[in-house]
Every structure is written in C-alpha cells, then in structure tokens.
C-alpha positions in Angstrom: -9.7 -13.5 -12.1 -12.2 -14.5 -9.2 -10.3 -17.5 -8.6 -6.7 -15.1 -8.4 -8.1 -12.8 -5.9 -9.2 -16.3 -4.0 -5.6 -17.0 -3.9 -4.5 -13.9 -3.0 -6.9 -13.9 -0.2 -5.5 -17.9 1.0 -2.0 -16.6 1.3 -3.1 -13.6 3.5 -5.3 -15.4 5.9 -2.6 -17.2 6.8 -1.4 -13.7 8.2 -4.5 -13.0 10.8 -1.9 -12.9 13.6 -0.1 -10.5 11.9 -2.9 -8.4 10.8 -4.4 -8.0 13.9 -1.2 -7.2 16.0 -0.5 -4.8 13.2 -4.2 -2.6 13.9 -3.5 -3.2 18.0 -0.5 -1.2 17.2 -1.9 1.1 14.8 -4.1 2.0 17.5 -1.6 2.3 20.2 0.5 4.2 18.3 -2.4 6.5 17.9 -2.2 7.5 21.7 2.0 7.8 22.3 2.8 9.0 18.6 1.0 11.2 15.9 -2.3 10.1 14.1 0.0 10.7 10.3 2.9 8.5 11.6 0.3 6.0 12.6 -1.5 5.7 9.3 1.4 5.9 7.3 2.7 2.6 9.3 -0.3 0.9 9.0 -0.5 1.4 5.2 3.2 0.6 4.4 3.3 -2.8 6.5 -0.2 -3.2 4.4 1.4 -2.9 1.2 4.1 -4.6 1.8 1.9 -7.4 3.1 0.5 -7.5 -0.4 3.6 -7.3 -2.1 5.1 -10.3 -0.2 2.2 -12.4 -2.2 4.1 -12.6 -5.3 6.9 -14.8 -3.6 4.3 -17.2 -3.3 3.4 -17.0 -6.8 7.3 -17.2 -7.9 8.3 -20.0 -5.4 8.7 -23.6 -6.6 8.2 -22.3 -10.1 4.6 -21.2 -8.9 3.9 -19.0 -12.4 5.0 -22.4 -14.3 1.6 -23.8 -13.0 -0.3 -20.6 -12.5 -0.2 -19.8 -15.9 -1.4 -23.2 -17.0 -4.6 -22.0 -15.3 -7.6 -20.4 -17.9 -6.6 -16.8 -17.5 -4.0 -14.8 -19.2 -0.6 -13.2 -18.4 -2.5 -10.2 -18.7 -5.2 -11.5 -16.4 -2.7 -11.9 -13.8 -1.2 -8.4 -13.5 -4.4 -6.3 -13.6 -5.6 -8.9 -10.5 -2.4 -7.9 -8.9 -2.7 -4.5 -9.3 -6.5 -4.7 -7.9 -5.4 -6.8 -5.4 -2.7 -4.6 -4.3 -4.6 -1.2 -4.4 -8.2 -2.6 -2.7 -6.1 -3.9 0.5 -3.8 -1.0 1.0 -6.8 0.9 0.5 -8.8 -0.7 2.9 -6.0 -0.9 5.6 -5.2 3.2 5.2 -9.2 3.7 5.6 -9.3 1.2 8.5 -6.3 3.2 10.2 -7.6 6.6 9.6 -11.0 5.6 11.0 -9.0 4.5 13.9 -7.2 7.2 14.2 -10.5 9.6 14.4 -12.1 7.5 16.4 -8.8 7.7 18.8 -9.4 11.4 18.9 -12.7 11.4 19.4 -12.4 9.3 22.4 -9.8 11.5 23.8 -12.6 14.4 23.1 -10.6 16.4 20.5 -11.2 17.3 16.6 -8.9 19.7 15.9 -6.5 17.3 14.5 -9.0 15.5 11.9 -8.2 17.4 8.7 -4.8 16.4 9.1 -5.4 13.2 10.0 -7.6 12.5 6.8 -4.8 14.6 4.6 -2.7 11.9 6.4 -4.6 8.7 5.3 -5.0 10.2 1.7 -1.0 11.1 1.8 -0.3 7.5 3.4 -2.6 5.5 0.4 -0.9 7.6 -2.4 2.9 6.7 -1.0 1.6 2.9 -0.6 0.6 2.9 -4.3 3.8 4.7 -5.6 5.5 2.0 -4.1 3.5 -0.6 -6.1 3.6 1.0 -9.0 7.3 0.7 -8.5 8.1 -2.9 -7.3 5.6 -4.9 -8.9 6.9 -4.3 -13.0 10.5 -5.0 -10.6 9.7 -7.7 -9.1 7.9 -9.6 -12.8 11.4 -8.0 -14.6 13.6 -9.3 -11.7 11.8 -12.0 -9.4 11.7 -11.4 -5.6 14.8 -12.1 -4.6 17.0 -9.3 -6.6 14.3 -6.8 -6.3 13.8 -7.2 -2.2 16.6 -4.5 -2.0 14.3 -2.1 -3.6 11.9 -3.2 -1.6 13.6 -1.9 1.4 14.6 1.2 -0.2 10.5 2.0 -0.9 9.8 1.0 2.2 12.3 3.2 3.5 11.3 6.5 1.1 7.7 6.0 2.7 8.3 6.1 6.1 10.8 9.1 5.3 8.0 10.4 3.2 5.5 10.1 6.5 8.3 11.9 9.2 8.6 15.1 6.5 4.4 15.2 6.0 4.7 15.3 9.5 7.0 17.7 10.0 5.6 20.4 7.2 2.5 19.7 8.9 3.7 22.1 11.4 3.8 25.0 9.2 1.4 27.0 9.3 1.5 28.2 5.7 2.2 24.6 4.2 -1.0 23.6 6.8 -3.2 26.0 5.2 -2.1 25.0 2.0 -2.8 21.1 2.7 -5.9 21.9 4.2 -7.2 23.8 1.2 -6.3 21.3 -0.9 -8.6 18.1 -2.0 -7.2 14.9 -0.3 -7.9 13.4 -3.1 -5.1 15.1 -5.6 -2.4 12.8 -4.2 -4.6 9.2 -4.6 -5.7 9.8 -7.7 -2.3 11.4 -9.1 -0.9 7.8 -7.7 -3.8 5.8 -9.3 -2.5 7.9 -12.7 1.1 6.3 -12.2 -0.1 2.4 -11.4 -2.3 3.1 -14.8 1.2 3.5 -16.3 3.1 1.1 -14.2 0.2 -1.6 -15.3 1.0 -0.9 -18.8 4.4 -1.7 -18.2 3.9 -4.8 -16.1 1.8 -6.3 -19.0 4.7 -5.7 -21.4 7.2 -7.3 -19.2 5.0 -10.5 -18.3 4.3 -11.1 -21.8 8.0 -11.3 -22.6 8.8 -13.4 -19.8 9.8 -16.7 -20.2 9.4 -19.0 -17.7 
C-alpha cells in the first residue's frame, strides 16, 4: 500500500501550481467573501483534486498493469479511500487555520466558532462526495461517471451557500454552536465505511 500512496503522491506533485494558487485564493477569499464559503472551496477543489487521480489509474489501461503489482484489489480501494480522506482532510484543516489566522489578523474572534463548524461542515460534504463517486467511478470508469462528478461538486458548493445562509439564524446558530463539530465528520467517516464495503465488492467483480 506504501508504494500506492507513492503514486498517488507523483500524480499530485505534478499539481504544485495548482495547489498553491488554490491556498492564495483560499486566503483572498477569506478577506472579500465569508470564512464558510472559503473553506468549503478549498475543500471541494481538494477532493476533487484527489478524485481526478483515478483517471490516471484508468488511462491507457493503467489497472491492467496496476494490478499486476503485489497488492490486492482490495489493497487498492482501502489506499484510495485513505488517500482520499487524509488530503481533503489536510486541505479543510489548512483552510480553516487560514481562515482564523485571517481573523485574527484583522483583530476579530467572534466569527471562529463558525468558522471551525465551517471546516468540520466543509470535510463531512468532501467525504460524502467520495463516498459517492469513487464505488461510481470503479462501477462506471471516469468518463460516464464525470457527470456526477459535476453534480457532487455542485450539491457541495450549494451545501456551503445554505450553511452559510442558516448560519444567520440565530436559533439554527445557537443550535450549531452547541453542537460538537465533530457529529458531521464522523457521521461521513460512517458512510465511506459503507461506501468502502461497496467499492471492494465492485472491484472484485470487475473485469479488466
């Protein structure tokens, strides 16, 4: 699996550019837009960054060669679903961090609850959306599944306009801010547990 994640992390360096224009604007967007929107874009372009690594594997009949490698089918999935949730998780902490650290140098706090219910909100959308397009993507290769792609992409960024919006009620607030931010990670963490179960099944079925 070691030599998977090495892969993984190959394909992504090739994206530094990318990655770093994507925190510059993280940042920015910090200052002319609202901390949630912020760390909601940062975390979906992350996932989606991670997603995009299974083309790789499926171009040129990548898995034909892949899986004449000493690891299993099964091997493969749970390192994509670890692959997947460690660097959407590290992109949504990176843009929360950023996002406090924006606050702080504009000498305000009063925002920071939300902006951690935010990150925690933001990682648990990110994951949903794997748990959803990687079994679609193994069932239906990248090309037919790229529509739901879009459509994911799509629900998250809808999801991160209405957290901001019910953000400004002051009941829903006080509800939120009651509430562990960690409910909705590990409620998604419960769904990729079943979605892994179900990516297994399909990759062991698939012919190649």
């Amino acid at each position: 699996m070691r030599g998977l994640l090495v892969k993984e992390w190959v394909i992504v360096r090739q994206e530094k550019r990318t990655l770093a224009m994507l925190i510059a604007f993280g940042g920015l967007m910090c200052f002319v837009s609202t901390p949630a929107f912020a760390v909601f874009y940062i975390a979906m372009v992350a996932g989606m960054m991670a997603l995009g690594t299974m083309a790789y594997d499926e171009a040129d009949h990548g898995y034909c060669f892949l899986l004449t490698l000493p690891f299993s089918r099964r091997d493969y999935v749970r390192e994509k679903y670890l692959f997947c949730g460690t660097w959407t998780a590290t992109f949504t902490v990176v843009a929360t961090m950023l996002c406090l650290s924006m606050s702080a140098v504009q000498g305000g706090t009063a925002g920071d609850a939300q902006t951690l219910q935010s990150g925690a909100a933001a990682l648990a959308a990110v994951l949903v959306m794997d748990a959803v397009m990687i079994p679609l993507r193994l069932k239906f290769g990248a090309e037919k599944s790229r529509i739901v792609l879009y459509l994911a992409a799509a629900a998250v960024a809808i999801l991160g306009l209405l957290f901001e919006e019910v953000g400004r009620s002051a009941l829903i607030r006080t509800f939120l801010e009651g509430m562990s931010p960690w409910v909705a990670p590990l409620a998604a963490l419960a769904m990729l547990f079943v979605s892994e179960r179900l990516s297994e099944g399909i990759m062991q079925r698939k012919e190649f």
